[in-house]
The first five atom37 places (N, CA, C, CB, O) and aatype in JSON, in Angstrom:
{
  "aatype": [20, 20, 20, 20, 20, 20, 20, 20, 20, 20, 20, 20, 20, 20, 20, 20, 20, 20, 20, 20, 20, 20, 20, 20, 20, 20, 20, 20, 20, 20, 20, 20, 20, 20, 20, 20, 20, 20, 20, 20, 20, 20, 20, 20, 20, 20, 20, 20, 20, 20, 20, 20, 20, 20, 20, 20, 20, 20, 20, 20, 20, 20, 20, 20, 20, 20, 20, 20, 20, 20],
  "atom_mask": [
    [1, 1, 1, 1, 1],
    [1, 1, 1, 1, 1],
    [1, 1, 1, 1, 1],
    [1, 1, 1, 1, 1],
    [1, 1, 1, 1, 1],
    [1, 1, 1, 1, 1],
    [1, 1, 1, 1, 1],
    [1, 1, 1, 1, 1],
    [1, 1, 1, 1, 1],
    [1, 1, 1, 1, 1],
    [1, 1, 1, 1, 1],
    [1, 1, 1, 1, 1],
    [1, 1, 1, 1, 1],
    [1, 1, 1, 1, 1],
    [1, 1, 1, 1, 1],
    [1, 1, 1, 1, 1],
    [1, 1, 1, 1, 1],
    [1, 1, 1, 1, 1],
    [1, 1, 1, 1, 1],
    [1, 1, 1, 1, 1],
    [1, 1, 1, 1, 1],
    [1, 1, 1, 1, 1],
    [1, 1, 1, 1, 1],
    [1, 1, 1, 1, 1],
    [1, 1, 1, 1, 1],
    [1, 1, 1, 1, 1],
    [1, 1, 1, 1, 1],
    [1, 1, 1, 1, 1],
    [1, 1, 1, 1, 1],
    [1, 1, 1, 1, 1],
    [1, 1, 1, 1, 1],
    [1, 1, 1, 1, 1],
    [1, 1, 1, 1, 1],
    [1, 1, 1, 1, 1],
    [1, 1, 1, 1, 1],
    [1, 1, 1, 1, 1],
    [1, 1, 1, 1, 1],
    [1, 1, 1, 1, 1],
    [1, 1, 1, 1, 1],
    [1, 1, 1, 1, 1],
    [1, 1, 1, 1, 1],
    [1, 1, 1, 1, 1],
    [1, 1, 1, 1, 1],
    [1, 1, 1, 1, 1],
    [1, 1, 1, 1, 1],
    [1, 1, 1, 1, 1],
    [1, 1, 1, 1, 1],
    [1, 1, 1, 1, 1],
    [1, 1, 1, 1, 1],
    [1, 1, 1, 1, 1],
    [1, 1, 1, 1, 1],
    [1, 1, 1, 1, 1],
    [1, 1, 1, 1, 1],
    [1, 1, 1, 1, 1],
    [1, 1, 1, 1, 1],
    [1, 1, 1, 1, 1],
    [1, 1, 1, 1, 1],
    [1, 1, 1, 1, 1],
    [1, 1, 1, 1, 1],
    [1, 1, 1, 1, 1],
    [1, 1, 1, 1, 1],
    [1, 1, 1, 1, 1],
    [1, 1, 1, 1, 1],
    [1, 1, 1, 1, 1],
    [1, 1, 1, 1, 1],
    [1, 1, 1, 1, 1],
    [1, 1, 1, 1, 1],
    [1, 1, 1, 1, 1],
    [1, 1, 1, 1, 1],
    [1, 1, 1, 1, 1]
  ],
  "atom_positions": [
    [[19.03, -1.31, -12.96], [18.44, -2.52, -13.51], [18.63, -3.69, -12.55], [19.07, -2.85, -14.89], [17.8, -4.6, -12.48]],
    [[19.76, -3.66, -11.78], [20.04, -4.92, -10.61], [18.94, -4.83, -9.9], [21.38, -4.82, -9.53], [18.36, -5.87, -9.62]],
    [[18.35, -3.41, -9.4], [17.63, -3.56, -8.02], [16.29, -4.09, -8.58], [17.46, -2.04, -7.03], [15.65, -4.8, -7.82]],
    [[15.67, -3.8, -10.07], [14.37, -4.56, -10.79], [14.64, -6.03, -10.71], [14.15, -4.15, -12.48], [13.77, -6.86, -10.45]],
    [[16.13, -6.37, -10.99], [15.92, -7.82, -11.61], [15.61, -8.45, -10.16], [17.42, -8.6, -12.57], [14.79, -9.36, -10.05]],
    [[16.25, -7.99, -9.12], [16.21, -8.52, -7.48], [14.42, -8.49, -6.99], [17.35, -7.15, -6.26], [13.75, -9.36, -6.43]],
    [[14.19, -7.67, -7.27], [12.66, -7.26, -7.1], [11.58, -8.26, -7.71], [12.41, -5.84, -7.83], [10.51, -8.67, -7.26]],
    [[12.37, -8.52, -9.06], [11.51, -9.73, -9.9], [11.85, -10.83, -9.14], [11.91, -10.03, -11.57], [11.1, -11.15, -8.22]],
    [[12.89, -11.49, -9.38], [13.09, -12.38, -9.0], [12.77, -12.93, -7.49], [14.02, -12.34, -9.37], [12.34, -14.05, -7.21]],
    [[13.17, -11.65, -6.41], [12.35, -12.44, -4.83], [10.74, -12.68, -5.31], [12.31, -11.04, -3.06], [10.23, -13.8, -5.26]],
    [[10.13, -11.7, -5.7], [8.62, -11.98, -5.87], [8.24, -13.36, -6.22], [8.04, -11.14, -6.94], [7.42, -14.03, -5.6]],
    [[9.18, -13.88, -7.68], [8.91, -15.31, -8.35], [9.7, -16.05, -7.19], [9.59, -15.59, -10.13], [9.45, -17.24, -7.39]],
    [[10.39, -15.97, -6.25], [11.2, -17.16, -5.47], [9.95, -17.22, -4.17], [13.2, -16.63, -4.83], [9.66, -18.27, -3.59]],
    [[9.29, -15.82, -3.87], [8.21, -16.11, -3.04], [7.2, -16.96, -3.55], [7.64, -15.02, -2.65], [6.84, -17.95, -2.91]],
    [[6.62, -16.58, -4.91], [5.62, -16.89, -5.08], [5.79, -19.1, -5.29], [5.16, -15.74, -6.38], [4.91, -19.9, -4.95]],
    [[7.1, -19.44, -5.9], [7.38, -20.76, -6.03], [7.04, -21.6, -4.99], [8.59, -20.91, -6.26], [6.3, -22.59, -4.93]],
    [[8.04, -20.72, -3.77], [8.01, -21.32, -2.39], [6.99, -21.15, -1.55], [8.98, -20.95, -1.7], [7.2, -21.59, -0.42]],
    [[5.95, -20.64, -1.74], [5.1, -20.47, -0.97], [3.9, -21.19, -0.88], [4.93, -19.47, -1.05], [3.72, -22.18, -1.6]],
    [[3.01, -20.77, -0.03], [1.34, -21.03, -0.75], [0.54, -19.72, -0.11], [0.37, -22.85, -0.13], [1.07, -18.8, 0.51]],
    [[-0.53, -19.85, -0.34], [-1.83, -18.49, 0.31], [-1.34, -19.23, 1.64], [-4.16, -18.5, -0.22], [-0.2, -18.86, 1.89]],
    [[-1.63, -19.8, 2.23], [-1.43, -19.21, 3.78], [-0.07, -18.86, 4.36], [-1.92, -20.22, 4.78], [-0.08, -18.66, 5.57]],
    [[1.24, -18.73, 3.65], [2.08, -18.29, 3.95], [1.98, -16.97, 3.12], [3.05, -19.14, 3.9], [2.84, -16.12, 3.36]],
    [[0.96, -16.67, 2.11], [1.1, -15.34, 1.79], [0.53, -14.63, 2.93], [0.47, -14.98, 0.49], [1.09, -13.59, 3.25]],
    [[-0.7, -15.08, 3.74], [-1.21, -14.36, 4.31], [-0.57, -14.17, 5.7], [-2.38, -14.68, 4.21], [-0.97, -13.18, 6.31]],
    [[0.34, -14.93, 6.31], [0.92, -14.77, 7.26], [1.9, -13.97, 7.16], [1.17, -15.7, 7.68], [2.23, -13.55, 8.26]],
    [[2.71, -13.45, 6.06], [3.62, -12.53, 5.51], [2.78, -11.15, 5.8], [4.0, -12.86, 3.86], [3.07, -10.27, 6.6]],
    [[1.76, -11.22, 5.02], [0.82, -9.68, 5.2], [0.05, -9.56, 6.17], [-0.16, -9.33, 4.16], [-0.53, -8.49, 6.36]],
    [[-0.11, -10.57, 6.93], [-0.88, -9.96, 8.42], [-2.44, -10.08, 8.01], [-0.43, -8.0, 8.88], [-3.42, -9.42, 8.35]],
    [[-2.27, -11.3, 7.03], [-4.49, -11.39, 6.6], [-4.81, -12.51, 7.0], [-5.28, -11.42, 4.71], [-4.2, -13.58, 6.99]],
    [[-6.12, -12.14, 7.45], [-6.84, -13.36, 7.82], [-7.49, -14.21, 6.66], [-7.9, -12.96, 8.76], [-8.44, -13.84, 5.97]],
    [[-6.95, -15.18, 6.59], [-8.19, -16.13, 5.25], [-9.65, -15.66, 5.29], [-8.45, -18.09, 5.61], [-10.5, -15.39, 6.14]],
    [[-9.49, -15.73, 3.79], [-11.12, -15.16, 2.99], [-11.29, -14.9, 1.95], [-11.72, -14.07, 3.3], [-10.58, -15.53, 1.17]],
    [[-12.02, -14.14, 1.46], [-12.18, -13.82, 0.55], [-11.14, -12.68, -0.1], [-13.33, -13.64, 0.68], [-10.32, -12.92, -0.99]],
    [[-11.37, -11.21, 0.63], [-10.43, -10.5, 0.46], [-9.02, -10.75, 0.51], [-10.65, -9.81, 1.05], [-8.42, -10.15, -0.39]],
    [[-8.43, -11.3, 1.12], [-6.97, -11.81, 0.94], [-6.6, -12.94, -0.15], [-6.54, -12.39, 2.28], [-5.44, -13.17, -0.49]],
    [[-7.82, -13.67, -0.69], [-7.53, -14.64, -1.63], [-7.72, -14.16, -2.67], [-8.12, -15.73, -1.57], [-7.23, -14.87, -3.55]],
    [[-8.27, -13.15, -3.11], [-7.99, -12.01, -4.09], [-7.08, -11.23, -4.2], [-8.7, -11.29, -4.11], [-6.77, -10.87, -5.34]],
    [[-6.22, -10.6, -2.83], [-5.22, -10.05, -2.97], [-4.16, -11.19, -3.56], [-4.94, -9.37, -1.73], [-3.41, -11.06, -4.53]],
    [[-4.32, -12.46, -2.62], [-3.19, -13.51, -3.69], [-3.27, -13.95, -5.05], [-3.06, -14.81, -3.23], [-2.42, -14.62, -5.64]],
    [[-4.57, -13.43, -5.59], [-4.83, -13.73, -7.24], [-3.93, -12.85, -7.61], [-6.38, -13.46, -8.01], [-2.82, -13.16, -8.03]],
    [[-4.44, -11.45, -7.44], [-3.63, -10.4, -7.65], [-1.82, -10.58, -7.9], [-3.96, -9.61, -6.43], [-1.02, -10.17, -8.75]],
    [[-1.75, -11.26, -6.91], [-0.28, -11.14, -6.76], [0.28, -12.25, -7.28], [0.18, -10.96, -5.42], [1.49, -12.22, -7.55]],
    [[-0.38, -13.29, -7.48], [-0.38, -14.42, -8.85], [0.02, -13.84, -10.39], [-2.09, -15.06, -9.05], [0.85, -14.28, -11.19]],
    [[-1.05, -12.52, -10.52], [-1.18, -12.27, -11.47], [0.03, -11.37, -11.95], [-2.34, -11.91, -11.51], [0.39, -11.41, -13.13]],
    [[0.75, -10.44, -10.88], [1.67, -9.58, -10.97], [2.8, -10.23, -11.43], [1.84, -8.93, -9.85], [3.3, -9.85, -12.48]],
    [[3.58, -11.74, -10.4], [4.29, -12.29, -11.09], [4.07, -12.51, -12.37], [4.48, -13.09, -10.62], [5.06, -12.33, -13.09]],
    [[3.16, -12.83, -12.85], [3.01, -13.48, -14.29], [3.34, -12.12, -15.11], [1.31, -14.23, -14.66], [4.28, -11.9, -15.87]],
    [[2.42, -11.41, -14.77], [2.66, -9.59, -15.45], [3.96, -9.41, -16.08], [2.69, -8.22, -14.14], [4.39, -9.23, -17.22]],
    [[4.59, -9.58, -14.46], [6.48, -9.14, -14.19], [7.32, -9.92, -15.2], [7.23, -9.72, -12.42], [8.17, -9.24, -15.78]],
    [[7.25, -11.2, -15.51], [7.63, -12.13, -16.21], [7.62, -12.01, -17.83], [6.92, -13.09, -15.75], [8.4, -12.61, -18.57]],
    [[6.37, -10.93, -18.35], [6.13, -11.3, -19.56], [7.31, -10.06, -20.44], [4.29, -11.24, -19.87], [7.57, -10.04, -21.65]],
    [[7.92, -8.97, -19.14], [9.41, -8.36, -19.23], [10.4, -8.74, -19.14], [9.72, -7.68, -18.63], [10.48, -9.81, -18.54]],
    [[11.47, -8.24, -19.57], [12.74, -8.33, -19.12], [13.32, -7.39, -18.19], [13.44, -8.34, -20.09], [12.81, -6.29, -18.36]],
    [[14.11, -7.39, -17.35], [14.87, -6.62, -16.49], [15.1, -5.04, -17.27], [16.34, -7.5, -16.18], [14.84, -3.87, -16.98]],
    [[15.59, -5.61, -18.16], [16.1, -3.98, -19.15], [14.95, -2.93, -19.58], [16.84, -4.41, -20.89], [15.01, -1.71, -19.5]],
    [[13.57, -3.92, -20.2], [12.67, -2.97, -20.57], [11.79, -2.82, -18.93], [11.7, -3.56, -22.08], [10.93, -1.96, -19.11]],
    [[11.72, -3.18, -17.88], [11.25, -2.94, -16.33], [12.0, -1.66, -16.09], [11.7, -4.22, -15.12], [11.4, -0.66, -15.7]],
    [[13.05, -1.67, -16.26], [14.23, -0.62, -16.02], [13.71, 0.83, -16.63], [15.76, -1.16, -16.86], [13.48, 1.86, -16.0]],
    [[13.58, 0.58, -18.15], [13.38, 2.08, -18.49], [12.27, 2.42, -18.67], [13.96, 2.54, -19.52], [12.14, 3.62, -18.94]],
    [[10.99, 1.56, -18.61], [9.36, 1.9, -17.79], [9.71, 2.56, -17.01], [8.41, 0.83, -17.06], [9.53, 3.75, -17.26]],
    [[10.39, 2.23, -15.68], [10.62, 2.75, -14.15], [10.82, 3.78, -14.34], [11.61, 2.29, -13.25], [9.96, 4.63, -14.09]],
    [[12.29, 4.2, -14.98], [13.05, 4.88, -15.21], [12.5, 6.23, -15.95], [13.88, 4.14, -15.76], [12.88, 7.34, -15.58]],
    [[11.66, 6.07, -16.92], [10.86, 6.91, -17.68], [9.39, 7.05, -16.79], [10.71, 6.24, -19.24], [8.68, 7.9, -17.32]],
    [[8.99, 6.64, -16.02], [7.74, 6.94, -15.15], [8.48, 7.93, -14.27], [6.98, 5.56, -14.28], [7.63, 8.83, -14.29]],
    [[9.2, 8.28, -13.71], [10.65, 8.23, -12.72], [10.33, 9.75, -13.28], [12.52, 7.1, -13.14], [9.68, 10.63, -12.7]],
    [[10.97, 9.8, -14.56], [11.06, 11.51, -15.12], [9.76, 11.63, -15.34], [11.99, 11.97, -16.63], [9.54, 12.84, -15.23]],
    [[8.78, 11.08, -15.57], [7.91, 12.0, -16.07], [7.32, 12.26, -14.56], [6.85, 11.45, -17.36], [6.23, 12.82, -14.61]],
    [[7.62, 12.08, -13.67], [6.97, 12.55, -12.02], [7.53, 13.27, -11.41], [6.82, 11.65, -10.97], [7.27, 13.82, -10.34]],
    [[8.6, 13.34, -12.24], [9.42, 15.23, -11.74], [9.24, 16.29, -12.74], [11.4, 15.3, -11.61], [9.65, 17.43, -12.53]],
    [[8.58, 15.92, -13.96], [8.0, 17.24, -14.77], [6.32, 17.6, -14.45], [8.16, 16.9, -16.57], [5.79, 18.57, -15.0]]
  ]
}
């Protein structure tokens, strides 16, 4: 559950501190269209990530986790 909550939380400390052109300099994109969609996207993921808690992220994972070794 530490390594989810770390995972959440850099994403939301990126996404605070940042803007699109430091997203895109992180991923190696050139401004446009396609990359300003990938940053909606990833707008949208934080928000996604957020509407969990660490504990229920955990046993999603955790239970996706087993069911990909049966």
């Amino acid at each position: 559950m530490h390594t989810i909550k770390t995972f959440v939380q850099s994403l939301n400390t990126f996404h605070w501190k940042t803007d699109y052109k430091q997203f895109c300099e992180v991923l190696n994109l050139d401004k446009g269209q396609y990359s300003l969609q990938k940053y909606q996207h990833f707008e949208n993921l934080c928000k996604a990530l957020n509407e969990f808690d660490s504990d229920s992220l955990a046993k999603l994972v955790e239970a996706g986790a087993t069911a990909e070794q049966k």
